[in-house]
N, C-alpha and C positions, 0 to 999 in steps of 0.2 A: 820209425815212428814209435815214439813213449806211450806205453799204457798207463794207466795207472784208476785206481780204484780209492775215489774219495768218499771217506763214512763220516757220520756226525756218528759219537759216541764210541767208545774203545771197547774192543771186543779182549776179551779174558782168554789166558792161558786154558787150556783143557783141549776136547779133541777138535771143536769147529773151528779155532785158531789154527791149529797140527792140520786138518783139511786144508783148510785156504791155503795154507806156506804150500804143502803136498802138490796142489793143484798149477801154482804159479809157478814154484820152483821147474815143473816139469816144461808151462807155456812159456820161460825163459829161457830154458836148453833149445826149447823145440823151433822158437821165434827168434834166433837169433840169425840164422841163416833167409829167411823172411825177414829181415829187417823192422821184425816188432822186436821192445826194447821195454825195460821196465820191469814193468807189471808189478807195480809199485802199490804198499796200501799208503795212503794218506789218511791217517784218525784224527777227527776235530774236538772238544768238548763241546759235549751240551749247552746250550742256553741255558741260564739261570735267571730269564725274565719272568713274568709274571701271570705271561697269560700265552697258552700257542701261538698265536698271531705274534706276537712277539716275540717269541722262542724262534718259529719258523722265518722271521726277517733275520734273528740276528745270525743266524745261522746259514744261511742265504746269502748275508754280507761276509763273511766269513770265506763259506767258500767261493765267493768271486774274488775276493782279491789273493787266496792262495792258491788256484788252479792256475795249469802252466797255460800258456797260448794256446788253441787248437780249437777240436770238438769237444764238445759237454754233453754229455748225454745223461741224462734226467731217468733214473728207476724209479716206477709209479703206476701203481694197477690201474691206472686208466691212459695209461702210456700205450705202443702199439707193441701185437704181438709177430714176431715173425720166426722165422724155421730157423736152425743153426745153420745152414747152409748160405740163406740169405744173410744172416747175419757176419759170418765170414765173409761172404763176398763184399758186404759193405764197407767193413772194415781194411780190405783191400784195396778199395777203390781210394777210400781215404790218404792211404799209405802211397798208394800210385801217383794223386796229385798232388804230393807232397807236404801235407797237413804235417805239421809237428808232432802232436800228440792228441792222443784221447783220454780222457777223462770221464768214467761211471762214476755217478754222485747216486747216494745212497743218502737220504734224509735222517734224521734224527726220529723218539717215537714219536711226534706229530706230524711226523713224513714232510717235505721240503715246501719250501717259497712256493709260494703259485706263481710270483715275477719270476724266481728261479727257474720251472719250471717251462714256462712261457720263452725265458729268453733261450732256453738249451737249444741243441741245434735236431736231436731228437727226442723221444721221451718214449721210455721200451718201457714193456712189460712181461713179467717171467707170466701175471696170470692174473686175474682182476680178485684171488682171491690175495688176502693183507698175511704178508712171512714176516717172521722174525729177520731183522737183522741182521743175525748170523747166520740165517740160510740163504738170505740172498745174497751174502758176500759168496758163502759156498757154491752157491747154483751160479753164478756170475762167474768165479772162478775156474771154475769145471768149464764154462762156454768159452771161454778164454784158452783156457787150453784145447779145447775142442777145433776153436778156430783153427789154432796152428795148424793141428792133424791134416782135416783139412785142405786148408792151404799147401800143407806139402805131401798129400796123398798119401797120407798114414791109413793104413786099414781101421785105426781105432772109431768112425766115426761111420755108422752102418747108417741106410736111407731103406 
């Protein structure tokens, strides 16, 4: 199953870029024996409409039509919270009935579609308080790899 992590807006050379790569690089050694695959970023450009409602549609249209087939899962502080534990296993589950891929969509700064968000198939949240950008591709990252651990009963991932 393909991961992949879809952002509106490009995140800049410096060290939260160097994290994310750090992080995936290690959940694609780790997932390949688990049959996770990817762990792809997809960056979009910003809307340059005129008002957020209208940033956040075209943005929303955007990544509907460049996400691969599968799960979409919506980042959104009023999204649900759950454990890394639970979150692996879901991800699991996914991969067991054969889903193609997954897909974490990260909004733009007006944060995503409300239809966007509606239509995803979950809609998580790291914490109902509002991160930067770059940290929730890093804390996304880091669970990403986490999962692996994990899944394949790596000591890294303490309860």
């Amino acid at each position: 199953m393909r991961i992949a992590i879809a952002a509106i807006g490009r995140m800049k050379q410096g060290p939260e870029r160097e994290l994310v790569s750090r992080y995936l690089d290690r959940a694609r050694a780790a997932g390949k024996p688990l049959a996770l695959t990817g762990f792809d970023i997809l960056e979009f450009a910003e809307s340059r409409a005129a008002t957020a409602d209208s940033r956040k549609a075209d943005e929303g249209a955007t990544l509907r039509s460049a996400l691969p087939e599968g799960i979409r899962i919506a980042l959104d502080e009023r999204g649900k919270t759950i454990g890394s534990a639970a979150f692996a296993t879901q991800l699991a589950r996914w991969r067991d009935d054969g889903r193609p891929a997954v897909s974490f969509v990260i909004g733009g700064a007006d944060g995503l579609d409300p239809a966007f968000v509606q239509e995803a198939d979950l809609t998580l949240s790291f914490s109902p308080l509002t991160w930067p950008h770059q940290l929730v591709r890093i804390m996304l990252a880091e669970q990403l790899y986490r999962t692996t651990t994990i899944l394949s009963g790596h000591p890294y991932h303490r309860e």
